[in-house]
C-alpha positions as CSV (number, residue, x, y, z in Angstrom):
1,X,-14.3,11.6,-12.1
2,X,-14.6,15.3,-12.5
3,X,-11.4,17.3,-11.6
4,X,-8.8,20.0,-12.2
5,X,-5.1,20.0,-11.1
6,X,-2.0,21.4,-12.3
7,X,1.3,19.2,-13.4
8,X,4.0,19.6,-11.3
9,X,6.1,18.1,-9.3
10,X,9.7,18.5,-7.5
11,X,12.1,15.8,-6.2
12,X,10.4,14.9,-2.8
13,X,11.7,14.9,0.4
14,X,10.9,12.9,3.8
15,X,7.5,12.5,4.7
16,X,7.9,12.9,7.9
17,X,10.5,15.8,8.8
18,X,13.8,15.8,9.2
19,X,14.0,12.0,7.7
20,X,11.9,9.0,6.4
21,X,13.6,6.2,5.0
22,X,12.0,3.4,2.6
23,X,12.2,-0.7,3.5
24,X,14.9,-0.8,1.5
25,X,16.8,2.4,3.3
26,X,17.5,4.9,0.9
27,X,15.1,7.5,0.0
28,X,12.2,6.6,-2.3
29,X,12.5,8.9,-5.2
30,X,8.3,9.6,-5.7
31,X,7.2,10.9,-8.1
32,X,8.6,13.5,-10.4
33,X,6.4,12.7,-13.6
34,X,3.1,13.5,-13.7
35,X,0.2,14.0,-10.6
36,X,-1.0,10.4,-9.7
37,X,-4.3,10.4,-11.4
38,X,-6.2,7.4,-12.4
39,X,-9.9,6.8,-13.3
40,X,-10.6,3.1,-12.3
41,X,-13.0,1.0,-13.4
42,X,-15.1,0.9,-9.6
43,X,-16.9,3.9,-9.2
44,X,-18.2,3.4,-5.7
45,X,-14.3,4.6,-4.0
46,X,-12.1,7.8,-4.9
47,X,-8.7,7.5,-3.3
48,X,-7.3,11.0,-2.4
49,X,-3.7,11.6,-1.7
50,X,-0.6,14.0,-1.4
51,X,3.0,12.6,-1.5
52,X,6.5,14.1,-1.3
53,X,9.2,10.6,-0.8
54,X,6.5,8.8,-2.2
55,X,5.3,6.3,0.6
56,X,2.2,8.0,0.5
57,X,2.0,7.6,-3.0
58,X,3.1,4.1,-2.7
59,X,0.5,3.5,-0.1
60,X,-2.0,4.9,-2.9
61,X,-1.6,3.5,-5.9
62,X,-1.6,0.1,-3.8
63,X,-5.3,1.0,-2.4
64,X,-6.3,1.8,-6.3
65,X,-4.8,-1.5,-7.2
66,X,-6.3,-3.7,-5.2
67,X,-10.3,-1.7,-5.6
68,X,-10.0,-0.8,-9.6
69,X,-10.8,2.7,-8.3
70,X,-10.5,6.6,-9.1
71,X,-7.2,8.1,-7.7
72,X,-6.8,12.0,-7.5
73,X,-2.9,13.5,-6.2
74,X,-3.2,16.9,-4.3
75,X,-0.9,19.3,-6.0
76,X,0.6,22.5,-4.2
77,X,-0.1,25.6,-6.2
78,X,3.7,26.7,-6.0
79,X,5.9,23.8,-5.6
80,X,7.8,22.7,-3.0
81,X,11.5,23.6,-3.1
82,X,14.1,21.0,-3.7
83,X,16.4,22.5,-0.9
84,X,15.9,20.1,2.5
85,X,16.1,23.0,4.9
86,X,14.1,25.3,2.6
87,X,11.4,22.7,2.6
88,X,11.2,22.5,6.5
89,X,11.0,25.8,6.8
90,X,8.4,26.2,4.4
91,X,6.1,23.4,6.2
92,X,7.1,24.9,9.6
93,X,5.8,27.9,8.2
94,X,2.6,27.0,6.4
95,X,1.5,24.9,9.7
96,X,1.6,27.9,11.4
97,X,0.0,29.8,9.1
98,X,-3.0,26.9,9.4
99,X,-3.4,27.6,12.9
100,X,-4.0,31.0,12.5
101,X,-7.0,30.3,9.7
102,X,-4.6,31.0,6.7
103,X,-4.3,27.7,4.2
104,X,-2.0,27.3,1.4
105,X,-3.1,27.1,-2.1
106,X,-3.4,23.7,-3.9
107,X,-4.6,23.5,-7.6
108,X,-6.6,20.0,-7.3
109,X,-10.1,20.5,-6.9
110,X,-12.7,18.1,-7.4
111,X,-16.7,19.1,-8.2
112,X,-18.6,15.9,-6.5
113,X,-17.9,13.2,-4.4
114,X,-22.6,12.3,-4.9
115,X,-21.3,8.7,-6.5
116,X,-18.4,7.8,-4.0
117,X,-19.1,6.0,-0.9
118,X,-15.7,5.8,0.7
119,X,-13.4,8.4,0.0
120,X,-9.9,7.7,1.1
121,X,-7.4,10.7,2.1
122,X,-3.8,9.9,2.7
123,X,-1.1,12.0,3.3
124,X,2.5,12.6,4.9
125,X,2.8,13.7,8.7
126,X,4.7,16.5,8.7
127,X,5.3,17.6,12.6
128,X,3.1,15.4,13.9
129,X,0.6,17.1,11.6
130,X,-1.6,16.2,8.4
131,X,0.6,17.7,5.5
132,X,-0.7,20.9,4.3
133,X,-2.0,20.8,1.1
134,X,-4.2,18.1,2.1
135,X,-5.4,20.2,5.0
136,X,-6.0,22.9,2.4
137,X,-7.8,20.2,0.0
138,X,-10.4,19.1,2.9
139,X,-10.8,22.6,4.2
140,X,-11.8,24.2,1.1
141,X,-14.2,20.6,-0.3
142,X,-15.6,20.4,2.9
143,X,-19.3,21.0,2.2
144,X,-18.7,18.6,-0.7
145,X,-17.3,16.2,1.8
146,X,-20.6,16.4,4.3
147,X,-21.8,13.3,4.8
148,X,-18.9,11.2,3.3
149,X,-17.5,8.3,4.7
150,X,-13.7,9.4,4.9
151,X,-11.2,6.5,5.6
152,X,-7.6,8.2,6.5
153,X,-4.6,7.0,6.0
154,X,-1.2,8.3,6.3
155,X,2.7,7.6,6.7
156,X,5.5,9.1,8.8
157,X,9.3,8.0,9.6
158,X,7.8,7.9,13.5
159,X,4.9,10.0,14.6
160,X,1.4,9.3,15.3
161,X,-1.3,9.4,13.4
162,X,-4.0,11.1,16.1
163,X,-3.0,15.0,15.8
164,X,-4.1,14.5,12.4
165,X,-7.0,12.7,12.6
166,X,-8.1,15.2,15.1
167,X,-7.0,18.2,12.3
168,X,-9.3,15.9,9.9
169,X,-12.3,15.7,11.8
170,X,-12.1,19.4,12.5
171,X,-11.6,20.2,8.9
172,X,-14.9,17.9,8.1
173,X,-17.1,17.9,11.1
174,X,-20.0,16.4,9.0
175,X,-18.0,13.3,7.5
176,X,-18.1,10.1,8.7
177,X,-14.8,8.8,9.9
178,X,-14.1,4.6,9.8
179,X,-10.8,2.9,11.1
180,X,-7.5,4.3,10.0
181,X,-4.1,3.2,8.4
182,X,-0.5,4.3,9.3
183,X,2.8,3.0,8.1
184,X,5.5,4.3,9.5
185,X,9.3,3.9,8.5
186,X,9.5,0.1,10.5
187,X,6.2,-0.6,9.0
188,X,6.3,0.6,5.4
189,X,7.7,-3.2,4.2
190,X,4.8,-4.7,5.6
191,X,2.1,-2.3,3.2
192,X,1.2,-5.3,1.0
193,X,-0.2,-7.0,3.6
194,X,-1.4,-4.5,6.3
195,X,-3.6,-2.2,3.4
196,X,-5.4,-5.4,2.0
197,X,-6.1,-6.6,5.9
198,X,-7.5,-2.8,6.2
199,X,-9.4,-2.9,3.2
200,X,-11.0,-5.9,4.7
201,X,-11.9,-4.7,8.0
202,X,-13.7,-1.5,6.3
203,X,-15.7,-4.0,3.7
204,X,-14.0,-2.2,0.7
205,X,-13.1,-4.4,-2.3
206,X,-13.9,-4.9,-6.5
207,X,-16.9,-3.5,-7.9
208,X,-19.1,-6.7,-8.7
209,X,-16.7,-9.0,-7.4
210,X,-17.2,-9.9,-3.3
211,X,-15.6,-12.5,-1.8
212,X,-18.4,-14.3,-1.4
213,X,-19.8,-14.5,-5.3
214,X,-16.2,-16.8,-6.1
215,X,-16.1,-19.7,-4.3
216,X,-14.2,-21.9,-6.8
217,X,-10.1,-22.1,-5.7
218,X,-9.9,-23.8,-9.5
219,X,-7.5,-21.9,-12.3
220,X,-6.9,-23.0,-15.6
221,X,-3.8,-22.8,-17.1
222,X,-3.9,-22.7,-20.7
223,X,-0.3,-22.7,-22.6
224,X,0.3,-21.4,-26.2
225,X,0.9,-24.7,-27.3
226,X,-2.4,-26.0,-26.4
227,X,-1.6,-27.8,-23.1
228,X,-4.0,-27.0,-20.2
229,X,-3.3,-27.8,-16.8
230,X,-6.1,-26.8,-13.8
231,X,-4.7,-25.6,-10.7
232,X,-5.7,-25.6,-6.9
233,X,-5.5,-21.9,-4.9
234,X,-4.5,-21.8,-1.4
235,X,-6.5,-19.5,0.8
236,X,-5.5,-15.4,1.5
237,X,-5.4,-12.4,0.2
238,X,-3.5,-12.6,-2.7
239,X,-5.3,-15.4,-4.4
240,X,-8.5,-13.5,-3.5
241,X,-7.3,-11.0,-5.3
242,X,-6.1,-13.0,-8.1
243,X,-9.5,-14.4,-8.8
244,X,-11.3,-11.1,-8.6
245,X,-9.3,-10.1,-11.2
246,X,-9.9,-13.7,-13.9
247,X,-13.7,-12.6,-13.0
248,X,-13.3,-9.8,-14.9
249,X,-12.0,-12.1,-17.8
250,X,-9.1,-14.2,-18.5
251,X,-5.1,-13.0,-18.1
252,X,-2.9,-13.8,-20.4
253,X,1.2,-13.5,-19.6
254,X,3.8,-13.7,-21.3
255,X,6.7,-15.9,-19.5
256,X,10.8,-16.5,-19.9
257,X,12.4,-18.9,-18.5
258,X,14.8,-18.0,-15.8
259,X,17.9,-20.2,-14.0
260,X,16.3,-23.3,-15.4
261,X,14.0,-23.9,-12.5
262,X,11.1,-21.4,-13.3
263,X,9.2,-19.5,-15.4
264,X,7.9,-16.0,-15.1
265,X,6.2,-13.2,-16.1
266,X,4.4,-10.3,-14.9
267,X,0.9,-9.5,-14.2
268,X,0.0,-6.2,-15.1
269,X,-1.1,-5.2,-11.7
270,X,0.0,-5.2,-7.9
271,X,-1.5,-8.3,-5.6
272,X,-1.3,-8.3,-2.1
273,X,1.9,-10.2,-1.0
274,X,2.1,-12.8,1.9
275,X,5.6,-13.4,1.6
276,X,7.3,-16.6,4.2
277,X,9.9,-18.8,3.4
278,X,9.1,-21.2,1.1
279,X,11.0,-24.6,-0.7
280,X,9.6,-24.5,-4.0
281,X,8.6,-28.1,-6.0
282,X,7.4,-28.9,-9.8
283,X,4.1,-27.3,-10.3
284,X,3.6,-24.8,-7.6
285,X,2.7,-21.4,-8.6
286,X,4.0,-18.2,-6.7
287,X,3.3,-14.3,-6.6
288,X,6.9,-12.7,-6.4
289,X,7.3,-9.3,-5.4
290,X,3.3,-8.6,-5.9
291,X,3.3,-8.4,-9.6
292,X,4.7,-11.1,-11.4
293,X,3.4,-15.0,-11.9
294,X,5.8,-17.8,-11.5
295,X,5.2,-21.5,-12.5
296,X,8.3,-23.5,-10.8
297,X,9.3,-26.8,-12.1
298,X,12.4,-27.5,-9.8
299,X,13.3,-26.7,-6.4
300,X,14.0,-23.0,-5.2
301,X,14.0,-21.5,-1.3
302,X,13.1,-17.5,-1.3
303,X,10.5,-15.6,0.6
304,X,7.7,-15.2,-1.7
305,X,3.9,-15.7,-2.0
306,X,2.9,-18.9,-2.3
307,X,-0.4,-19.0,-4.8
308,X,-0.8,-22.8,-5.1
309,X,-0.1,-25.8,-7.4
310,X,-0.7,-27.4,-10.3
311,X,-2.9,-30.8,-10.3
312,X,-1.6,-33.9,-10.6
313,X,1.8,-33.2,-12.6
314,X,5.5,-34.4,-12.7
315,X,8.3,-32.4,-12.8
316,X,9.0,-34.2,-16.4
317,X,5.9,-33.9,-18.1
318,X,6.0,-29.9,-16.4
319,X,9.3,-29.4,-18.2
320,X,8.1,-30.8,-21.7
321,X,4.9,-28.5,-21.4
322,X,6.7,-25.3,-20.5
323,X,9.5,-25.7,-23.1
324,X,12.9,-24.9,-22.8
325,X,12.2,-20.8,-23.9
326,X,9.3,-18.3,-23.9
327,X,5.8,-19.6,-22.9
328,X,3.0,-17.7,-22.9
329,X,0.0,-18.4,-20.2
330,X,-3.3,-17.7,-19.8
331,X,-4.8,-17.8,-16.4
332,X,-9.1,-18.6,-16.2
333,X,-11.4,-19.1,-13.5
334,X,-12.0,-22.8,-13.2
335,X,-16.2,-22.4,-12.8
């Protein structure tokens, strides 16, 4: 991943003017460390966005998650104010400014895109259009960009997503445009689910690790006391997931007990979520909230992911394993 880009950021605003609220909704406070740039391990996808609530940036980092890829943030060259109205103004203006062949200028700048064969672009809708530094990003890599196959995807509090796919494929007229992804504010709390689906429709996953090469739904569980237990998956895209990851070796977590009915730890990483109302028993095994691992040995009702169960154990002899304190588990592919 060859690049440049400065390190900046201000307290973000709405994505898509005048307001963008998150699932939860308040406004998501982005990110006001440093750009959002990651070299992943899968060199075949670069993941390109621009953020200022930081859905987009959300949206991101999930995409990197799930393909181990590179991810590159597209920085303004002069920072965006922190006043509301100043910052509609100054998007108001710099759209304008667009239209008349004048683009703003952004400090990210990448020298190839030979070894990428997706690269994904994602940005905020500002006025129904494709925020402007990204506009500025594709119009000035567009040569670079010939040829590419470009998957877009983008969030807004309501708008559509054509006006700026239309200002995309103008800005690249030699790229190679597949299906597209927006979230909007009502559809933001259904990301975990609706990017991995995406992913799947364009064929995108782990370097080395296709669906079809695992066809075991086996885990082994392997305690730090010794005690192994093998487990059975259920089918979707979380436990496909999962299991890309144990290919590339085995996890180990570290687990604390919790209410007396569970114990849980977390991942490392962000798994697609499929989320319904489940009635937990002894020995199931559930994704909460996309990153952390829970092995349940009494009953529980919540909306979580359901990952599957352990074979052939009691609730007693589940207890006596797991201890009354810290546990620590490592998950392997069952071959």
């Amino acid at each position: 991943m060859s690049l440049t880009t400065a390190c900046s950021e201000n307290n973000p605003i709405s994505d898509d003017p005048p307001g963008e609220t998150t699932p939860g909704g308040g406004e998501d406070g982005g990110n006001q460390g440093e750009p959002g740039d990651v070299e992943g391990g899968n060199g075949r996808y670069l993941v390109l966005y621009c953020s200022r609530s930081g859905n987009t940036e959300r949206m991101a980092q999930t995409i990197q998650s799930a393909l181990d890829c590179d991810m590159i943030e597209v920085v303004p060259e002069t920072p965006y104010e922190d006043d509301y109205n100043s910052m509609l103004e100054r998007a108001q203006s710099e759209l304008a400014a667009i239209r008349e062949g004048t683009y703003p200028s952004v400090t990210t700048t990448v020298e190839s895109f030979e070894d990428y064969e997706i690269v994904f672009v994602g940005y905020p809708i500002w006025y129904g259009s494709m925020a402007t530094p990204m506009q500025s990003f594709l119009h000035s890599h567009a040569e670079l960009l010939s040829g590419k196959e470009i998957a877009l995807f983008a969030s807004s509090g309501s708008s559509g997503i054509t006006t700026s796919v239309n200002e995309a494929r103008a800005l690249l007229p030699d790229a190679v445009f597949t299906e597209s992804l927006l979230l909007t504010s009502s559809t933001l709390g259904d990301m975990e689910s609706r990017i991995p689906a995406w992913l799947s429709e364009l064929g995108a996953g782990r370097e080395g690790n296709e669906e079809s090469d695992i066809t075991s739904n086996s885990i082994r569980l392997t305690l730090d006391n010794g005690t192994a237990f093998t487990a059975t998956l259920v089918e979707n895209s979380s436990t496909q997931a999962l299991k890309e990851l144990l290919a590339a070796g085995d996890l180990t977590i570290e687990m604390s007990d919790y209410a007396n009915m569970e114990k849980v730890g977390p991942i490392g990483t962000t798994l697609p979520r499929n989320d319904e109302r489940i009635t937990t028993s002894a020995g199931d095994l559930i994704l909460y909230q996309g990153n952390s691992f829970v092995i349940y040995y009494a009953p529980n009702t919540y909306n979580f992911t359901r990952l599957g169960r352990i074979d052939n154990v009691s609730e007693d002899e589940l207890r006596a394993a797991l201890g009354e304190g810290d546990v620590t588990v490592t998950l392997s592919l069952n071959e």
